[in-house]
C-alpha positions as CSV (number, residue, x, y, z in Angstrom):
1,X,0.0,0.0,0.0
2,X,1.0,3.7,-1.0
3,X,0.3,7.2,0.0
4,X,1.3,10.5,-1.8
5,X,0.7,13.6,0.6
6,X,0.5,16.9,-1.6
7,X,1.3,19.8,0.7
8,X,0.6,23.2,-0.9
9,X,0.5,26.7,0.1
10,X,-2.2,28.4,-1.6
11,X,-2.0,31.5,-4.0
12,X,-5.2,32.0,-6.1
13,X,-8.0,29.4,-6.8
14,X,-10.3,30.6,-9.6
15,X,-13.3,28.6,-11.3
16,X,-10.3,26.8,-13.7
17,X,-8.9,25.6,-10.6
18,X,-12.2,24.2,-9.3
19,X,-13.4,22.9,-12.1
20,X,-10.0,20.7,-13.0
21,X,-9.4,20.2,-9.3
22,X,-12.9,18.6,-9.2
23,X,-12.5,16.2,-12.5
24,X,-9.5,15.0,-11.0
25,X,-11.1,13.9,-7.7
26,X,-13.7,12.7,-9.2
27,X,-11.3,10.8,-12.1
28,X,-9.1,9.6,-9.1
29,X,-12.2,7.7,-7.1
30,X,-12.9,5.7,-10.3
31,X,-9.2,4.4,-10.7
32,X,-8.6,0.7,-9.8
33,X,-6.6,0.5,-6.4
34,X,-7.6,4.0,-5.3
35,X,-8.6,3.5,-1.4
36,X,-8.9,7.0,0.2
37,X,-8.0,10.3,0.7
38,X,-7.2,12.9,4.2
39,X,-7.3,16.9,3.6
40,X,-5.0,18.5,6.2
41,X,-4.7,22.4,6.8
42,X,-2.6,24.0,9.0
43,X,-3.9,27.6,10.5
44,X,-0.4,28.8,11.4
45,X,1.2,28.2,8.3
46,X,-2.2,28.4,5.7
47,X,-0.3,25.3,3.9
48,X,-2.6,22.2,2.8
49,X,-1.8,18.5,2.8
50,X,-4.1,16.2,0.9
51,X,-3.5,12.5,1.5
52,X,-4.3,9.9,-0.9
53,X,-3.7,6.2,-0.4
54,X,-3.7,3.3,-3.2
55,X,-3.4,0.1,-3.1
56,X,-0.3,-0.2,-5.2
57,X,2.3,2.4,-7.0
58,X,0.7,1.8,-10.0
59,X,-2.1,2.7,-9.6
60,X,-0.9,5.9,-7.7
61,X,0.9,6.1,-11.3
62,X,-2.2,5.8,-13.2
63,X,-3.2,9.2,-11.6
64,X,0.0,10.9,-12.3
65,X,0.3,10.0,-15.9
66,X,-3.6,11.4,-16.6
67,X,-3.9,14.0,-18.9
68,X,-5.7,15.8,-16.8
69,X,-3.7,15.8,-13.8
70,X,-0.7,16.8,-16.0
71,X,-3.3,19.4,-17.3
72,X,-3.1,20.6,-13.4
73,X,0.8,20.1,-12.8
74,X,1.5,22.4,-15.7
75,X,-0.4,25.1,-14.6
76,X,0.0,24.8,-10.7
77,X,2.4,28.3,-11.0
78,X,-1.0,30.2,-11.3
79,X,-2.6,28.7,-8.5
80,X,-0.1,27.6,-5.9
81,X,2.8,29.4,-4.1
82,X,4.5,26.3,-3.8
83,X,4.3,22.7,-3.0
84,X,5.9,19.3,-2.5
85,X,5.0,15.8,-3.1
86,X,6.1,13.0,-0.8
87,X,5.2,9.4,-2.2
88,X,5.4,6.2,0.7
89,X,5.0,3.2,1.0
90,X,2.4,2.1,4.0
91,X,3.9,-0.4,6.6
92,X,1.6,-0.3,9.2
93,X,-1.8,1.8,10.5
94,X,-3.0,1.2,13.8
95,X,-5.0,2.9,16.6
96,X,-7.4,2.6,19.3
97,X,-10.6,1.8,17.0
98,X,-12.2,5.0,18.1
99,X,-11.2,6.6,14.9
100,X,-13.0,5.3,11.6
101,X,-10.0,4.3,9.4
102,X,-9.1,4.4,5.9
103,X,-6.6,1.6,5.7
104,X,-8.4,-1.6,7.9
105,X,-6.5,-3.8,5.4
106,X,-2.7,-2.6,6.6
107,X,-4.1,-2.8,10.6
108,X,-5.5,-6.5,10.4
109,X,-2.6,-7.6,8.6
110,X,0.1,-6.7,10.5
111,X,-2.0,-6.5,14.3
112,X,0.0,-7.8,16.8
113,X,3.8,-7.0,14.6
């Protein structure tokens, strides 16, 4: 299992923005291996960080190599004031159960490790 956390600092979001940022949510739900996703903003800073997990890099790769996503990369200069990607590979997610979780599959198989 994978994650790629997207943290951004925001610099303009207009109705191009929303409209592509949309389709590629949407586009991103329907790929095979697509699990999940967090949204993450810090008040101090005002940066972002969106969370998506997949069930294997590639299908994270599927995403990246979408037109429309590299519709979104190109132009993220207009809309961002910087980010970074960090891409991972899951090795265990655990808690307390109080918390609904995204990745049951990584707890069960590795309770008790």
């Amino acid at each position: 299992m994978y994650s790629s956390t997207f943290i951004f600092a925001k610099k303009h979001f207009d109705e191009a923005f929303h409209r592509l940022d949309e389709e590629i949510a949407a586009m991103a739900k329907t790929l095979p291996g697509y699990i999940g996703e967090e949204t993450w903003e810090n008040a101090a800073t005002g940066l972002v960080s969106n969370v998506y997990y997949w069930e294997t890099l590639e299908a994270l790769q599927a995403l990246m190599r979408h037109p429309r996503h590299l519709e979104a990369k190109a132009a993220q200069a207009h809309w961002l004031a910087g980010y970074q990607v960090t891409i991972s590979q899951v090795l265990r997610s655990y808690g307390d159960a109080k918390l609904a979780h995204l990745l049951p599959t990584v707890s069960a198989a590795l309770d008790g490790a």
